[in-house]
C-alpha positions as CSV (number, residue, x, y, z in Angstrom):
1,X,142.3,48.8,79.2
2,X,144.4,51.7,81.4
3,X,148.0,51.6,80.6
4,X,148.9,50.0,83.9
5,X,146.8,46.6,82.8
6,X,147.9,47.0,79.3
7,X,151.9,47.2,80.0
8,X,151.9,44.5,82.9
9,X,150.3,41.8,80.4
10,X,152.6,43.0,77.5
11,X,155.8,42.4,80.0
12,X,154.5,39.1,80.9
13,X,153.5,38.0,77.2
14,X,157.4,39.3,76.5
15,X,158.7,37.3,79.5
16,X,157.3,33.9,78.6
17,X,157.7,34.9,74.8
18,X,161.7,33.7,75.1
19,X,162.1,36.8,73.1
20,X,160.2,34.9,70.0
21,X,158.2,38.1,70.1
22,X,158.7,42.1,68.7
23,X,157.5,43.2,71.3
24,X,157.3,46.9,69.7
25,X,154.9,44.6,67.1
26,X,153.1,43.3,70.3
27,X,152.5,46.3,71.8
28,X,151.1,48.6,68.8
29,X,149.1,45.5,68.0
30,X,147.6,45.5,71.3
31,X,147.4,49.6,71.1
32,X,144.8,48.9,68.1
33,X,143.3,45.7,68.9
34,X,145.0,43.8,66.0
35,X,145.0,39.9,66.7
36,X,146.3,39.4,63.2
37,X,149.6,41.6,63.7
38,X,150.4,39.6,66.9
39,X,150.3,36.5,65.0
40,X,152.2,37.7,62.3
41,X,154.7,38.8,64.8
42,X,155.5,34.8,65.8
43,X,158.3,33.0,63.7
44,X,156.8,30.1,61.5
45,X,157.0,27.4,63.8
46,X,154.9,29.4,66.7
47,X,152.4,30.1,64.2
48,X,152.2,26.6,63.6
49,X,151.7,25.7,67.1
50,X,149.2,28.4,67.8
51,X,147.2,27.2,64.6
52,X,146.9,23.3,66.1
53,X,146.0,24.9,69.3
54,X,143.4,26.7,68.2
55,X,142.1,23.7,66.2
56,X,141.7,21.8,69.2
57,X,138.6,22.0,70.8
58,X,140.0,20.7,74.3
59,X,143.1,22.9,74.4
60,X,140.8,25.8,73.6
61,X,138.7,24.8,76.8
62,X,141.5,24.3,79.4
63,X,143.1,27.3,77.9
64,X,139.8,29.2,78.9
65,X,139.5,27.3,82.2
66,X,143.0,29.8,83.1
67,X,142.2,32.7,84.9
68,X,145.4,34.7,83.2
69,X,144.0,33.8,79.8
70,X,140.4,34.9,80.4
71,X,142.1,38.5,82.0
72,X,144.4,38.9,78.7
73,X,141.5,38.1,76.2
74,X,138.9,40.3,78.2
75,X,141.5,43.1,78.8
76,X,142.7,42.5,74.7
77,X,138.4,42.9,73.7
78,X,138.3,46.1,74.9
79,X,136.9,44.7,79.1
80,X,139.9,45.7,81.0
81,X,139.7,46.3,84.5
């Protein structure tokens, strides 16, 4: 992922965050491709929300039906543009 890609998504993760997120965390988590470390960046209760999404099977799909989600993930796995 080039800088460019990589700094516009972190703005707009920080952005919609509500400033729930270190975004200093964020980014050096993004930097080495460290899912884990961006999790454990989110306060207990976002964690908790994140965790019942991702145990939902439909969330999961209409989360993937979102072209902004399918960028971030691909451009997070190493695809970016």
């Amino acid at each position: 992922m080039d800088n460019f890609d990589k700094n516009k998504i972190l703005e707009e993760i920080g952005k919609n965050s509500g400033g729930k997120i270190d975004m200093k965390a964020l980014s050096q988590a993004a930097e080495k491709k460290d899912a884990k470390a961006i999790i454990n960046s989110l306060n207990e209760e976002d964690k908790e929300k994140l965790k019942r999404v991702l145990n939902d099977k439909e969330a999961i799909k209409n989360l993937l039906k979102n072209p902004k989600i399918t960028d971030i993930i691909g451009n997070f796995m190493g695809g970016g543009k």
